[in-house]
N, C-alpha and C positions, 0 to 999 in steps of 0.2 A: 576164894579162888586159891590153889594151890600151885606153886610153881618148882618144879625140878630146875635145881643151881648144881649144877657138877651132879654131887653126888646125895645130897640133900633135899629134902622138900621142904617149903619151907612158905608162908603164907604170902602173898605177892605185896602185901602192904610190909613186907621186912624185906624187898629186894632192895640191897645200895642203890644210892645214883651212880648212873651210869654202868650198872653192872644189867646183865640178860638171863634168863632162865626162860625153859619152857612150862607152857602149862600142862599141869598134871591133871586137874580136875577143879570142876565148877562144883561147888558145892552147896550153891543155894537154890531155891524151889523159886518155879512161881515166873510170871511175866520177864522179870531182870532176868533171869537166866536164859529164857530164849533171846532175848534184845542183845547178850553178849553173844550169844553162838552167834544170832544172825551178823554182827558185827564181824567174826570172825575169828573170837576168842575160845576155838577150840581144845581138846587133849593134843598136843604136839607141835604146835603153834609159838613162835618163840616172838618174846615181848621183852623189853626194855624198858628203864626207867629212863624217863628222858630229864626231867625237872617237878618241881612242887611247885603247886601256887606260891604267891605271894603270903599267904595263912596258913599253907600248909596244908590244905584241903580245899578241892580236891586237887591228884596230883595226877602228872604226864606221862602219858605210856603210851613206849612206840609197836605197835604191830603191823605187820604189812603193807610199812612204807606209809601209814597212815598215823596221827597224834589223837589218840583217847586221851578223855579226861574222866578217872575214877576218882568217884569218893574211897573214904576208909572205911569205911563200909563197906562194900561192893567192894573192896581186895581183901578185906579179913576174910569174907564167905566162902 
């Protein structure tokens, strides 16, 4: 998944804590990609890094007032 920061894109799994980008594009195929649209993780759609696990996978992302939890996987894509 791709995320617009200012001026930059840049992969969602490299967004700081606590900083926000929109997303640019989903770039992976297959099941996972519809189950993030349906969630609501469209192109334009602004997300936040909320927190990391405890392990550091998976980690907290805020969208639309609602708390996802991505693997690193699923934010490299």
């Amino acid at each position: 998944m791709a995320v617009s920061n200012k001026e930059t894109i840049i992969p969602l799994s490299q967004l700081p804590s606590g900083s926000w980008g929109e997303i640019a594009a989903l770039k992976m195929i297959g099941p996972i990609k519809r189950r993030l649209l349906d969630l609501g993780l469209v192109p334009g759609t602004r997300i936040e890094f909320a927190f990391p696990s405890p392990l550091g996978d998976p980690c907290a992302y805020r969208v639309r007032g609602t708390l996802l939890a991505l693997r690193t996987n699923e934010a490299l894509s």
